[in-house]
Short mmCIF file of the C-alpha atoms (twelve columns), coordinates in Angstrom:
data_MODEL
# 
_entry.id   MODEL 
# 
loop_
_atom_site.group_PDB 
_atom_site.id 
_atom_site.type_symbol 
_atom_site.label_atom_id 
_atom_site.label_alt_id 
_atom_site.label_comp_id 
_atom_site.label_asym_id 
_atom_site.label_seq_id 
_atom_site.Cartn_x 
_atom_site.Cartn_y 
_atom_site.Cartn_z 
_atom_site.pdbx_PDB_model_num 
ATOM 1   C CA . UNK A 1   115.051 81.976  26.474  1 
ATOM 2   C CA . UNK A 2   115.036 84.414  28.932  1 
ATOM 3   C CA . UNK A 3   114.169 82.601  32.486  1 
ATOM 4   C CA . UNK A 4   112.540 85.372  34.366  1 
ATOM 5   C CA . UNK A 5   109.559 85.312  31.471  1 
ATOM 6   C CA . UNK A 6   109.238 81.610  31.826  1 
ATOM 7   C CA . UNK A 7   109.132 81.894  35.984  1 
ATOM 8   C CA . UNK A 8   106.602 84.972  35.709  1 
ATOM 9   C CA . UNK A 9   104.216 82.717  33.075  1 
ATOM 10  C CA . UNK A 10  104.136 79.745  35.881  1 
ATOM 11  C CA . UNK A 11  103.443 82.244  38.690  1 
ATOM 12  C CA . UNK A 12  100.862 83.637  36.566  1 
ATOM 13  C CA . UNK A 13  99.283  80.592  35.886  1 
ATOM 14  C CA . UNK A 14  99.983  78.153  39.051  1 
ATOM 15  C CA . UNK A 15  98.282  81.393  40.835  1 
ATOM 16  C CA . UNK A 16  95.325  81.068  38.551  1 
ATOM 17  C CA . UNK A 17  94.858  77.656  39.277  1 
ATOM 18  C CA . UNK A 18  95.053  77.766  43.327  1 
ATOM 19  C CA . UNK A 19  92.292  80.817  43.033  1 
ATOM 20  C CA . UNK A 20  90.202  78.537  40.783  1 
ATOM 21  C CA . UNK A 21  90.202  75.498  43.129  1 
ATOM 22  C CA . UNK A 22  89.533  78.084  46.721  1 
ATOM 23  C CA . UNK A 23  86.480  79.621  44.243  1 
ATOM 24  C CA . UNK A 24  85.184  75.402  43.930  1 
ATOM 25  C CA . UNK A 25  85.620  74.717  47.200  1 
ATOM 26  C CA . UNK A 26  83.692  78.142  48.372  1 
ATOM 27  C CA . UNK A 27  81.202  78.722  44.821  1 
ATOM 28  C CA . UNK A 28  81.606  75.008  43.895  1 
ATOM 29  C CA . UNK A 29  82.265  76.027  40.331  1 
ATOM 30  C CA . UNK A 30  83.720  73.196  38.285  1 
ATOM 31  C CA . UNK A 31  87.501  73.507  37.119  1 
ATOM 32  C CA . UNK A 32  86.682  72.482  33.821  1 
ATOM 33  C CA . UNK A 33  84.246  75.522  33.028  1 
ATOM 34  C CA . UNK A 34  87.310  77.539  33.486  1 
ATOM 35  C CA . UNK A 35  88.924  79.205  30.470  1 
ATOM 36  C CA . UNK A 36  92.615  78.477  30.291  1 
ATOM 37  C CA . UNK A 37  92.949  79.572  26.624  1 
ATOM 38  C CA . UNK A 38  94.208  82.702  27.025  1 
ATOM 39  C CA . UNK A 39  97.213  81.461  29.736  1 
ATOM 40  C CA . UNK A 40  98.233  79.426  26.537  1 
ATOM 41  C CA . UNK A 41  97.625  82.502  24.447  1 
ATOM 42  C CA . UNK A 42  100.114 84.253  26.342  1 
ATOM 43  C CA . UNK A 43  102.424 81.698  27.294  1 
ATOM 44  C CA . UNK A 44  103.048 81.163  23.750  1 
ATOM 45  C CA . UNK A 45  102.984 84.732  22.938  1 
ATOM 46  C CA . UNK A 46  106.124 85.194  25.412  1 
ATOM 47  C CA . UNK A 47  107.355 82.505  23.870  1 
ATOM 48  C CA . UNK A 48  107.583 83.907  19.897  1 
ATOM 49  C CA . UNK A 49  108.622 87.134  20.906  1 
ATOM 50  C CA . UNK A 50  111.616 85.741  23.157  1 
ATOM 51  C CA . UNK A 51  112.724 83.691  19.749  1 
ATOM 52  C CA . UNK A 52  114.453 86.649  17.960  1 
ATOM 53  C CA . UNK A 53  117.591 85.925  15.752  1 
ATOM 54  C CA . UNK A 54  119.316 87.814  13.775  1 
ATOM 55  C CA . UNK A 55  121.202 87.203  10.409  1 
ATOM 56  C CA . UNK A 56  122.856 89.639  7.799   1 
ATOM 57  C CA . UNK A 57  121.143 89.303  4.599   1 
ATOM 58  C CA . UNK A 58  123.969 89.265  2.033   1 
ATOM 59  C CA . UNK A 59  123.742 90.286  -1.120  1 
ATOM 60  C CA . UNK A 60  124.313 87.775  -4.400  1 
ATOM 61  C CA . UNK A 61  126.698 89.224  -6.786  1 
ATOM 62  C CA . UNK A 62  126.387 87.890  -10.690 1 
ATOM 63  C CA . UNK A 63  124.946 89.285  -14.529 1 
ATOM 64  C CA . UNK A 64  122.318 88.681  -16.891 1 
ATOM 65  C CA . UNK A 65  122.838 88.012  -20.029 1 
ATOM 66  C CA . UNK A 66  120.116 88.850  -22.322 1 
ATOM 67  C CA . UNK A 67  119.420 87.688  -25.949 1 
ATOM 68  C CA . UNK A 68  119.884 84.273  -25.635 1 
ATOM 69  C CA . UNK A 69  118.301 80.847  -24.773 1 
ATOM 70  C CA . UNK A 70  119.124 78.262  -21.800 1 
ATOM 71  C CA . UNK A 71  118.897 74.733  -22.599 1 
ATOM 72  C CA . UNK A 72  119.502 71.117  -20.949 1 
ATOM 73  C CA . UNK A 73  121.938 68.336  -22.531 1 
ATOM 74  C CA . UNK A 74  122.657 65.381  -20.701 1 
ATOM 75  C CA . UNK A 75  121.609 65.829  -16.942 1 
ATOM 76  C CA . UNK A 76  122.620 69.152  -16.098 1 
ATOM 77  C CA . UNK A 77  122.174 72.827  -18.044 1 
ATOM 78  C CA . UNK A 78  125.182 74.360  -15.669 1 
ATOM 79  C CA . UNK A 79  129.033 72.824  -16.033 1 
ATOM 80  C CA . UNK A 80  130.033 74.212  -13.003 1 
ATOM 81  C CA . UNK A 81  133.719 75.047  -12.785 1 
ATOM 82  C CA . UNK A 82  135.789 73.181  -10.082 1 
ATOM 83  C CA . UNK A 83  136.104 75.252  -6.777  1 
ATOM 84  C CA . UNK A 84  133.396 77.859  -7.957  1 
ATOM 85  C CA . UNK A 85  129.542 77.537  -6.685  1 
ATOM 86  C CA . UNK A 86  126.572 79.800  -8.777  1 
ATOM 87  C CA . UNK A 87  123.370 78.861  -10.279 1 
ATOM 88  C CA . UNK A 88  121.852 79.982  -13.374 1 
ATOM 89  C CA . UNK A 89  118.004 80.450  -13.938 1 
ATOM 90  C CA . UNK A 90  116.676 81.507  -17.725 1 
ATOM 91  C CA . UNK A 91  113.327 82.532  -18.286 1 
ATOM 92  C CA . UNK A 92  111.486 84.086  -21.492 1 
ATOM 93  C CA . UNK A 93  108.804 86.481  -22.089 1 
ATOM 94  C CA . UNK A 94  107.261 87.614  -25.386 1 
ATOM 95  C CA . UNK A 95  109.529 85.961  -27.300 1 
ATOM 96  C CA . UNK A 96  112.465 87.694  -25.170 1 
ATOM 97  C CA . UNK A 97  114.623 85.333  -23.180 1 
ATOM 98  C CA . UNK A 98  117.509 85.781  -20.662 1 
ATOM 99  C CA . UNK A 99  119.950 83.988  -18.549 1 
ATOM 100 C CA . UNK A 100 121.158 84.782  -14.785 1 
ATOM 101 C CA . UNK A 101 123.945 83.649  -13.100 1 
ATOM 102 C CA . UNK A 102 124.705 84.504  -9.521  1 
ATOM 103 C CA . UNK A 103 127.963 83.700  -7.205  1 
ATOM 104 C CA . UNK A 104 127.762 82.602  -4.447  1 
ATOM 105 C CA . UNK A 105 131.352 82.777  -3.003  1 
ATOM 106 C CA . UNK A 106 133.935 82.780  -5.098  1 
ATOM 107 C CA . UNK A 107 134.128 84.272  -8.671  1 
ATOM 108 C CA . UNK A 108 135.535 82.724  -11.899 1 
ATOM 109 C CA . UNK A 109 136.555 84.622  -15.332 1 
ATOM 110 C CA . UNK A 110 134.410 82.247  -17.276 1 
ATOM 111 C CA . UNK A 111 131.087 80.262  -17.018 1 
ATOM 112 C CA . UNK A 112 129.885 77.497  -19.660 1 
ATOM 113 C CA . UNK A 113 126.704 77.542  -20.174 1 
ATOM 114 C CA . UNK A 114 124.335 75.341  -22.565 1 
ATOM 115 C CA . UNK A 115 122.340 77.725  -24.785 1 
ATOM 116 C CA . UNK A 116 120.110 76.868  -27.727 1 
ATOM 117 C CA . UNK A 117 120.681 77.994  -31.143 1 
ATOM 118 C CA . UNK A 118 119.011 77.190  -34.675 1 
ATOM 119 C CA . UNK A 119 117.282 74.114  -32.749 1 
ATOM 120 C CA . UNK A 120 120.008 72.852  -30.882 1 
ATOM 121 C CA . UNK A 121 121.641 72.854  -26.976 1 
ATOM 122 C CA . UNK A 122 125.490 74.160  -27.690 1 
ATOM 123 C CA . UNK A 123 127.901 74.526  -24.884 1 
ATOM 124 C CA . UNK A 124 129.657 78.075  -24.586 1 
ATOM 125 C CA . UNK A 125 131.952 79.828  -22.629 1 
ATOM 126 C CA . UNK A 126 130.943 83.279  -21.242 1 
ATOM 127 C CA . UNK A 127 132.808 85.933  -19.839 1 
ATOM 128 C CA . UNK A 128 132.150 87.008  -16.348 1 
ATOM 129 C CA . UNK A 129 131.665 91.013  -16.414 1 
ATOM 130 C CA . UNK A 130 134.732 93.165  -14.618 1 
ATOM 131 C CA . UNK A 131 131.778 94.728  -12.664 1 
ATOM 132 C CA . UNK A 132 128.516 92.714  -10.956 1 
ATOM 133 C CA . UNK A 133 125.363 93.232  -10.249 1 
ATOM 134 C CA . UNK A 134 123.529 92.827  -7.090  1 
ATOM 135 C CA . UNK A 135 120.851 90.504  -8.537  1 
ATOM 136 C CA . UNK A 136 119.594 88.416  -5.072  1 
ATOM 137 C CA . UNK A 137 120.462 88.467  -1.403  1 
ATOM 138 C CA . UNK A 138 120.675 85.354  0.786   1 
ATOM 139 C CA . UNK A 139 121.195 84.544  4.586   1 
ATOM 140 C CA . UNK A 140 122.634 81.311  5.855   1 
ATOM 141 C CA . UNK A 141 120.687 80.284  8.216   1 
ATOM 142 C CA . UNK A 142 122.763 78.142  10.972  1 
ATOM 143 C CA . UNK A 143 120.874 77.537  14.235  1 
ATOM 144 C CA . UNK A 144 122.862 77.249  17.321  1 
ATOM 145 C CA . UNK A 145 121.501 74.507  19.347  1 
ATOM 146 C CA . UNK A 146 120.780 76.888  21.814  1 
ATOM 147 C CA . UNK A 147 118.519 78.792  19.525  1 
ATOM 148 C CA . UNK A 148 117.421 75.487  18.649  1 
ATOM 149 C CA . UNK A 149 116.581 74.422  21.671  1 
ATOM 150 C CA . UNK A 150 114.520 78.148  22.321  1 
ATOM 151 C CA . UNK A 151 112.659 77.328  18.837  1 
ATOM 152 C CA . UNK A 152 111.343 73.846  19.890  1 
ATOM 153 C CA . UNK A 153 113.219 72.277  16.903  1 
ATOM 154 C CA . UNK A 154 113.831 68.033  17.027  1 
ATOM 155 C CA . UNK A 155 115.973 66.529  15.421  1 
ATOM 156 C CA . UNK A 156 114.142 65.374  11.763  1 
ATOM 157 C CA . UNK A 157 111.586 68.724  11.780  1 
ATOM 158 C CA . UNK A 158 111.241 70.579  8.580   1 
ATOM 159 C CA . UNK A 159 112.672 74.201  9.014   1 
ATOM 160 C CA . UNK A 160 111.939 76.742  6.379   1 
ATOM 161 C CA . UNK A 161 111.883 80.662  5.946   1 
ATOM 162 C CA . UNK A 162 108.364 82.025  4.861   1 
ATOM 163 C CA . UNK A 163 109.076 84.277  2.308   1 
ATOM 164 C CA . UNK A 164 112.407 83.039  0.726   1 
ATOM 165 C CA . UNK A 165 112.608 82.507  -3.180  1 
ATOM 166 C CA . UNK A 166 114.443 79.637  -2.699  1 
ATOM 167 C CA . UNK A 167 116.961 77.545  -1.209  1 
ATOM 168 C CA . UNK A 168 120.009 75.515  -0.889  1 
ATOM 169 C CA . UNK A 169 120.822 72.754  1.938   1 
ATOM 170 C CA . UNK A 170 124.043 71.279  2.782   1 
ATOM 171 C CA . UNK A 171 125.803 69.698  6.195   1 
ATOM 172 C CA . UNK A 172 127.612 73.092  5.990   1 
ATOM 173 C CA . UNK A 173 125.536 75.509  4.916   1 
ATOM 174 C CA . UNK A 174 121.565 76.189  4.992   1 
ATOM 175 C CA . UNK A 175 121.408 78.936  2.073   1 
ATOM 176 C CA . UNK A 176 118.103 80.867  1.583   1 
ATOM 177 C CA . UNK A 177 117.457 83.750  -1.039  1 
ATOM 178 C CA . UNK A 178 115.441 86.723  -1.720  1 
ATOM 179 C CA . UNK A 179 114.804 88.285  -5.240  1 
ATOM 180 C CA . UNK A 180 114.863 92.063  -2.873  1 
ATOM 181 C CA . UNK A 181 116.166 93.013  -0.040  1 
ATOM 182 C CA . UNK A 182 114.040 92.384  3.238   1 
ATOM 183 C CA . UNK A 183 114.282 92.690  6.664   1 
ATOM 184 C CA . UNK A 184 112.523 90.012  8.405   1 
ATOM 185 C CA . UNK A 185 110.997 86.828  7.650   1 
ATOM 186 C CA . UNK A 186 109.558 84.223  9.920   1 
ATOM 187 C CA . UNK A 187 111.262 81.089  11.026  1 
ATOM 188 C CA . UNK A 188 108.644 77.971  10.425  1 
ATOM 189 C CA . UNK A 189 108.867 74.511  11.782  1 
ATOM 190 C CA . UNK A 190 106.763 71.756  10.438  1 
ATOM 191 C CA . UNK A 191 104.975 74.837  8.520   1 
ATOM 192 C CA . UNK A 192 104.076 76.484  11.716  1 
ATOM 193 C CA . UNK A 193 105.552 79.993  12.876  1 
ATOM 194 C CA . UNK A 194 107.880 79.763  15.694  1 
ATOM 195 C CA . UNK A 195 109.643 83.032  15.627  1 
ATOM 196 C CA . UNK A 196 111.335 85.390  13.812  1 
ATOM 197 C CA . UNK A 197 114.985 85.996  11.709  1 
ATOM 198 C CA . UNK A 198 115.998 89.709  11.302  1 
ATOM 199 C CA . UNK A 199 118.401 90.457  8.379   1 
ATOM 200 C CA . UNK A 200 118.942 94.225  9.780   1 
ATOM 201 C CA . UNK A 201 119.913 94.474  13.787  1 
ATOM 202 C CA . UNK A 202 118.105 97.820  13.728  1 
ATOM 203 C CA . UNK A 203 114.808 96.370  13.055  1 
ATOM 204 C CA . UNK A 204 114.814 93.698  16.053  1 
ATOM 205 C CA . UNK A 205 113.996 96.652  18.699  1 
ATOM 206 C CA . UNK A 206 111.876 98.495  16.467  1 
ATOM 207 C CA . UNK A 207 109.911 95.748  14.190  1 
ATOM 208 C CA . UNK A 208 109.149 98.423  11.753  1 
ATOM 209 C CA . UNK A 209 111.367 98.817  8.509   1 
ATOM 210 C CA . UNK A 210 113.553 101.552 7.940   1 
ATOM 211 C CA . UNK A 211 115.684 101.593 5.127   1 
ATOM 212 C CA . UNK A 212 117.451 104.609 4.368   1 
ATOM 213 C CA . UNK A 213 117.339 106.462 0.416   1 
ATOM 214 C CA . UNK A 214 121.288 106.105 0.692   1 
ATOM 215 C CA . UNK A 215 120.898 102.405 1.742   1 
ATOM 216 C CA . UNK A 216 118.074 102.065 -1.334  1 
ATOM 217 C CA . UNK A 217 120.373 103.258 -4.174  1 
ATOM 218 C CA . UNK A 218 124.359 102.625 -3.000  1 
ATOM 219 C CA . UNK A 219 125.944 100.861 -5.667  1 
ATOM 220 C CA . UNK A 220 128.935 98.490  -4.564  1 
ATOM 221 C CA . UNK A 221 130.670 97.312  -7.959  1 
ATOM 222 C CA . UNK A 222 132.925 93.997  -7.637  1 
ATOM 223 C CA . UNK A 223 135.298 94.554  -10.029 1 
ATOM 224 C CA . UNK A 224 138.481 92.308  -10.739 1 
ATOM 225 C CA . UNK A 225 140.891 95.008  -9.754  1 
ATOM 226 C CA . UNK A 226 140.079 96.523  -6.184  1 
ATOM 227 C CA . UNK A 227 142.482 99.607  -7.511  1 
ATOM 228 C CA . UNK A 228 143.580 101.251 -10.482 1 
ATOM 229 C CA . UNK A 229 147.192 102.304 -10.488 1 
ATOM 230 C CA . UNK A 230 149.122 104.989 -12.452 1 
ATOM 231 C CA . UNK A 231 152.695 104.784 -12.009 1 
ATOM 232 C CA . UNK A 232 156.002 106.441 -13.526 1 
ATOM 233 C CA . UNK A 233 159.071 105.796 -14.967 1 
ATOM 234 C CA . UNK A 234 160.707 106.394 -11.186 1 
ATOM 235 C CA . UNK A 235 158.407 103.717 -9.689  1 
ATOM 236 C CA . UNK A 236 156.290 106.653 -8.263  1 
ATOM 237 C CA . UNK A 237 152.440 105.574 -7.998  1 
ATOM 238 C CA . UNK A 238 148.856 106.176 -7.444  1 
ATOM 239 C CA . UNK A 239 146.371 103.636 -6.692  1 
ATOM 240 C CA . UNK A 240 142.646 104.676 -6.958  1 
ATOM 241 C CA . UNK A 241 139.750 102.776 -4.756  1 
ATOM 242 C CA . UNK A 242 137.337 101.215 -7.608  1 
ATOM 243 C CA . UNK A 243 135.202 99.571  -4.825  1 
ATOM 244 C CA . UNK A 244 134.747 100.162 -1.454  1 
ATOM 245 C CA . UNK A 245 137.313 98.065  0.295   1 
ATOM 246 C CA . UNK A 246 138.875 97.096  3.978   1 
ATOM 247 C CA . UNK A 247 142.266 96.041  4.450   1 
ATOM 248 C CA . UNK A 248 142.365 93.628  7.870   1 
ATOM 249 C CA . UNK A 249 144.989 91.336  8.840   1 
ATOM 250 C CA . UNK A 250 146.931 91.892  6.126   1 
ATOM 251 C CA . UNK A 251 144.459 91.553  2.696   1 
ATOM 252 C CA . UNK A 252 142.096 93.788  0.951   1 
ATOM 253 C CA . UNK A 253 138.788 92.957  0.376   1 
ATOM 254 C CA . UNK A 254 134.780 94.060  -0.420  1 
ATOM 255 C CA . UNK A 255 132.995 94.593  3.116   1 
ATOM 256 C CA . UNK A 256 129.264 93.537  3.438   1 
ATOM 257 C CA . UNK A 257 126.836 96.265  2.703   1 
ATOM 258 C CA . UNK A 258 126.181 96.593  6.075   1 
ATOM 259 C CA . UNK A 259 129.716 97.398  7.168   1 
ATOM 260 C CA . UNK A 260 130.016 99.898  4.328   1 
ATOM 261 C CA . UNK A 261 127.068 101.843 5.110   1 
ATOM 262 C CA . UNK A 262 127.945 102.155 9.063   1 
ATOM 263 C CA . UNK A 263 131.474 103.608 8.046   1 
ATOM 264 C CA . UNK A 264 129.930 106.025 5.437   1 
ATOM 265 C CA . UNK A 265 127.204 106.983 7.775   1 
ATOM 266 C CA . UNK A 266 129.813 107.560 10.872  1 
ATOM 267 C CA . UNK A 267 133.008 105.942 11.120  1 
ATOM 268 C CA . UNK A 268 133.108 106.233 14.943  1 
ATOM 269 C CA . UNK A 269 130.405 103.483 15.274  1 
ATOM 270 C CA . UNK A 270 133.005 100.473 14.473  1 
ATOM 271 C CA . UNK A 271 136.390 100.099 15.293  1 
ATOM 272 C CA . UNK A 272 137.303 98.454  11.683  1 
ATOM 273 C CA . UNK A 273 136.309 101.717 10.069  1 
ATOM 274 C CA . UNK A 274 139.749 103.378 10.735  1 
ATOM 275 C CA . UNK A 275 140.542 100.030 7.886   1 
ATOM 276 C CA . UNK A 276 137.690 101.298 5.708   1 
ATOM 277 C CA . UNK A 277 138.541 102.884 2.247   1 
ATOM 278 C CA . UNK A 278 135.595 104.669 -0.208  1 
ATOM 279 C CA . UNK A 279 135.681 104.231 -4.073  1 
ATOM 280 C CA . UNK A 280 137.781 107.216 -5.768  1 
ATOM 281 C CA . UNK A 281 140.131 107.195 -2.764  1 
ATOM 282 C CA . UNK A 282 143.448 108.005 -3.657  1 
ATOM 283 C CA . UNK A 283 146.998 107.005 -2.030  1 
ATOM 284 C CA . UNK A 284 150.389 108.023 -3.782  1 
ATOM 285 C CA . UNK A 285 153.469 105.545 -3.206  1 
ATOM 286 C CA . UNK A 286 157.164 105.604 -4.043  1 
ATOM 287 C CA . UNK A 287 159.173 101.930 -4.451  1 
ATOM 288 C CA . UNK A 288 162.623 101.415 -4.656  1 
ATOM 289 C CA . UNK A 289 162.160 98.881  -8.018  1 
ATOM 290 C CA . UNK A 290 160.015 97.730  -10.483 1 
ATOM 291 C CA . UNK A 291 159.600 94.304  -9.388  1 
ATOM 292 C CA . UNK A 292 158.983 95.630  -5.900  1 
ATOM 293 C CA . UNK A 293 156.329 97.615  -7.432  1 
ATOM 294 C CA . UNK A 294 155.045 95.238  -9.530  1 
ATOM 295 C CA . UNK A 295 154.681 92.591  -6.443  1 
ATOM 296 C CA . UNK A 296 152.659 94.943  -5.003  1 
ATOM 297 C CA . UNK A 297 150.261 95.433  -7.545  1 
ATOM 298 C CA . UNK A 298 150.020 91.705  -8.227  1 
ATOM 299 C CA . UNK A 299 149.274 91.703  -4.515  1 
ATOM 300 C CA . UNK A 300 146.493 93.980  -4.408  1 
ATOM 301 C CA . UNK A 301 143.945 92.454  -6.419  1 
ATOM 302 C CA . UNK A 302 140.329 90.966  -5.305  1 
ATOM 303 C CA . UNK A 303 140.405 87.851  -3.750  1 
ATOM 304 C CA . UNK A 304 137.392 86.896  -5.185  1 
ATOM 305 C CA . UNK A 305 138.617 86.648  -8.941  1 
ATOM 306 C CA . UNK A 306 141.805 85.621  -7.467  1 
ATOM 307 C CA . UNK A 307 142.941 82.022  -7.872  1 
ATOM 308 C CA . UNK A 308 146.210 82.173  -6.936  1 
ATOM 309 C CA . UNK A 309 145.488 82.407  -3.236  1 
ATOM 310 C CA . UNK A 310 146.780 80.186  -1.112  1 
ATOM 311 C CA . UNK A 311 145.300 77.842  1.558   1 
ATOM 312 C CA . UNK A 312 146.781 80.004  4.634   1 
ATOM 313 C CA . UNK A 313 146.062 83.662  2.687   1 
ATOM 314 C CA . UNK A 314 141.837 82.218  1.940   1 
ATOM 315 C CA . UNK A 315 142.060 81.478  6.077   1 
ATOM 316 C CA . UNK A 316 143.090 84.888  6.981   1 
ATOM 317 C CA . UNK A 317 140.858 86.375  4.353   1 
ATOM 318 C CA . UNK A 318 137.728 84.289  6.057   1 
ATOM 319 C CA . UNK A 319 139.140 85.114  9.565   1 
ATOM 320 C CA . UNK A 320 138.545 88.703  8.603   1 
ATOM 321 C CA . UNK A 321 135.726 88.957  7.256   1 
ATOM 322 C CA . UNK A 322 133.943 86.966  10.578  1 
ATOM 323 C CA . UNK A 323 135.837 89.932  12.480  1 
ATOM 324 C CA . UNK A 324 133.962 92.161  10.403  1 
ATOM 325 C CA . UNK A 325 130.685 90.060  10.805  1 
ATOM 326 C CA . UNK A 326 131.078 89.793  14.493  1 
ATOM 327 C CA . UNK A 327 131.673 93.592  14.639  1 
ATOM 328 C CA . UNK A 328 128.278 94.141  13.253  1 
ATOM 329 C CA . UNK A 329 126.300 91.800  15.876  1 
# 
């Protein structure tokens, strides 16, 4: 919190206070039939609008799958795949029912799901899509015990976002999501307001919304293959962008929303941009041999269907992608 509004709120108020007590000694007008209500008013008021965070919102990737049933057997509806994290939620309407399933970090080729069929709860396997939807969004909302500290929060008060759909708690992680995309929401502690979380770093200056059309309807497809490539008989290629994908320290991979829409808008505004490739892109390459050409290709795929990736390739991929977050801040 800044200290300059917290020494111009005591001034305020210790000055109030030493005019009150000359007025009793000179008017003899009691101290307690003086209104200090609106001191607190605006003490307070400095307070909330000093306690400003900001988070990216980021989207949840996943598919619906329409048609069918969900159903619970044993404990759990979900068998969740070992090293994969989504959740599923099924609802039905006029005799219509459907199933969604979003990721939340890494993406398998298969779910099993327990659906119900001629009266009973069956397990099947599903195919995740090549492409995804954008179906939620969701911040994680770690405090800094500065922030903390700003916000008044103790150690065993309740913290929750107004407005979120819903949410997920760990020691790691404190996940909250929206059903559409927002830009603010208000931080509450023991289910009283104590400041704000912005999901778009435009908005904390303004406090207005301003999406753009572009930002409304840009589609970012998460397909299993970041490129397509065509390639000849003389090892001669082209590799098409399906996505829109960065390459940073080394590995390709799908840039938040955010990122993508500063480089479309104007790629001078972050350094990572010169990194930054659009979907249709094209590149032509020449190897020297198949298998060099083929390790390539093998190499290029997304690292979120890809299991293969190693312990030291997932810490440069994370390592990355905070660069890119940071960038943004």
């Amino acid at each position: 919190m800044d200290m300059r509004i917290i020494l111009k709120a005591l001034l305020i108020f210790w000055g109030i206070v030493l005019v009150v007590i000359l007025l009793k000694v000179l008017t003899n007008v009691k101290v307690e039939d003086f209104d200090f209500d609106f001191l607190k008013k605006e003490f307070q008021l400095n307070n909330k609008d000093d306690a400003i965070i900001y988070f990216p919102l980021e989207e949840q990737n996943g598919f619906v799958i329409n048609g069918i049933e969900s159903c619970s057997k044993d404990y759990k509806s979900t068998l969740y795949v070992k090293g994969y994290s989504f959740d599923t939620s099924g609802s039905c309407y006029n005799e219509s029912c459907k199933i969604q399933i979003a990721f939340k970090e890494k993406i398998p080729q298969t779910v099993k799901l327990y659906i119900k069929a001629n009266n009973d709860c069956n397990l099947k396997e599903v195919n995740v899509p090549k492409v995804l939807d954008v179906i939620g969004y969701s911040i994680n909302l770690q405090l800094s015990e500065s922030q903390k500290s700003d916000l008044g929060i103790l150690i065993g008060d309740k913290i929750r976002l107004e407005h979120a759909s819903g949410y997920t708690l760990s020691a790691h992680t404190q996940l909250y999501f929206y059903n559409t995309q927002v830009d603010k929401d208000n931080i509450l502690v023991n289910d009283t307001i104590v400041g704000q979380v912005f999901f778009n770093k435009n908005t904390i200056h303004t406090q207005t919304v301003a999406v753009s059309k572009d930002e409304e309807e840009i589609n970012i497809p998460h397909p299993k293959e970041l490129y397509t490539f065509t390639c000849n008989s003389s090892f001669q290629c082209k590799k098409e962008a399906n996505t829109y994908i960065v390459n940073l320290d080394g590995v390709d991979f799908i840039p938040s929303k955010e990122f993508i829409l500063t480089c479309l808008s104007n790629k001078q505004l972050n350094k990572f941009c010169t990194f930054f490739v659009k979907i249709g892109d094209t590149l032509s390459m020449q190897f020297n041999s198949k298998s060099m050409m083929n390790s390539y290709i093998n190499t290029s795929k997304n690292p979120e269907f890809n299991d293969s990736f190693k312990t030291w390739e997932q810490k440069r991929l994370e390592t990355a992608k905070e660069k890119i977050k940071n960038s943004l801040l």
